[in-house]
N, C-alpha and C positions, 0 to 999 in steps of 0.2 A: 703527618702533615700533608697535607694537599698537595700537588705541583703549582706552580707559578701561573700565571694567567690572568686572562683580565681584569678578574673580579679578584683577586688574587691582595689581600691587604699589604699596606707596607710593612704594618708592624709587624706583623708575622716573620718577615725577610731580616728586620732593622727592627729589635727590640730595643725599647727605652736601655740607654746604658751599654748597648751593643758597642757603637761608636766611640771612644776616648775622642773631648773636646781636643787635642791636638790634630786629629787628623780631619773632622771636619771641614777646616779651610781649602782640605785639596779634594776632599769630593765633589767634583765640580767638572763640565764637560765628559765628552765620552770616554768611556773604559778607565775611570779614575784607577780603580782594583788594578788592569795592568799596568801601569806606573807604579803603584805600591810596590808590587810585588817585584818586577824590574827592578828597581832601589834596594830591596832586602837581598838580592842576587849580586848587587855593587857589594853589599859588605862582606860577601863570600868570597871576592874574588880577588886578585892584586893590582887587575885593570881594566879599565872601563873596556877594552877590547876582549879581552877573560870572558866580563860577566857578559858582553854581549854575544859573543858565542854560545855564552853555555845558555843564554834564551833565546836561540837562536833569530836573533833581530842584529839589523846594521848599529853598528856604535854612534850613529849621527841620530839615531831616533834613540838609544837609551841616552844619550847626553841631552837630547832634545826632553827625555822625562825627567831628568834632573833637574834642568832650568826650569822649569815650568813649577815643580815642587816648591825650588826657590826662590821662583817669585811668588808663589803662593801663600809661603808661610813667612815671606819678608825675613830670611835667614839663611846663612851659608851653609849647606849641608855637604860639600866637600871640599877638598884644598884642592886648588888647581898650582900646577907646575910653571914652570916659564916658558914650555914648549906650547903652541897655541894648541887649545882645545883639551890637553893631556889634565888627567882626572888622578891625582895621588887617592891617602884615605882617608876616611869619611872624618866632617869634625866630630866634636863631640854633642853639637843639636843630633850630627845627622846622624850617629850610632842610636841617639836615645829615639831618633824615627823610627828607624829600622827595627829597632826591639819592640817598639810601641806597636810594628803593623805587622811583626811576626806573632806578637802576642794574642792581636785580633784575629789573624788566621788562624792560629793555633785554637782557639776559644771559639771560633763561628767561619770553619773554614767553608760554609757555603757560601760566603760573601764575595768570595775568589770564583763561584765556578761560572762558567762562561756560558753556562743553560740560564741563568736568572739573569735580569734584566737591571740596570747598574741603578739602585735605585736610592742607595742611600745617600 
């Protein structure tokens, strides 16, 4: 395969069926991929401060990608506690995300890399 580039097709990047209609709705604005991927690191971890460590980003921007998923797909993807801002674990929409965008990295892990241009 070629490298990425102007002339560079989408389809080649984003084949038909590449994408599960679920996750469509959050492809959208920049670096959609780091927010997936962010989110699949929440289900790894025990707390939103965990998983932001271990991608080394502040916890006010992985909650800030949470929300955004949330209102993207118009569904709770984690229980929140009664402490304000505290992130319990994920519901069961947002486990079945988390699977859903490990399973696309897993199957087309070029979609994640940060060389190609966010295009799907």
């Amino acid at each position: 395969m070629r490298p990425a580039g102007p002339n560079m097709q989408y389809s080649e990047l984003c084949p038909a069926g590449a994408i599960p209609p679920e996750l469509r709705p959050v492809l959208t604005g920049g670096r959609p991929w780091k927010r997936l991927i962010a989110f699949v690191h929440l289900r790894d971890h025990p707390t939103l401060p965990a998983a932001a460590a271990a991608l080394a980003i502040n916890p006010k921007t992985l909650a800030s990608y949470i929300r955004r998923l949330e209102r993207e797909l118009g569904q709770q993807l984690v229980h929140r506690s009664g402490e304000r801002g505290a992130i319990t674990p994920l519901t069961d929409k947002g486990h079945a995300l988390a699977t859903t965008i490990a399973t696309v990295l897993t199957q087309a892990p070029r979609l994640a890399s940060k060389a190609l241009p966010e295009l799907c």
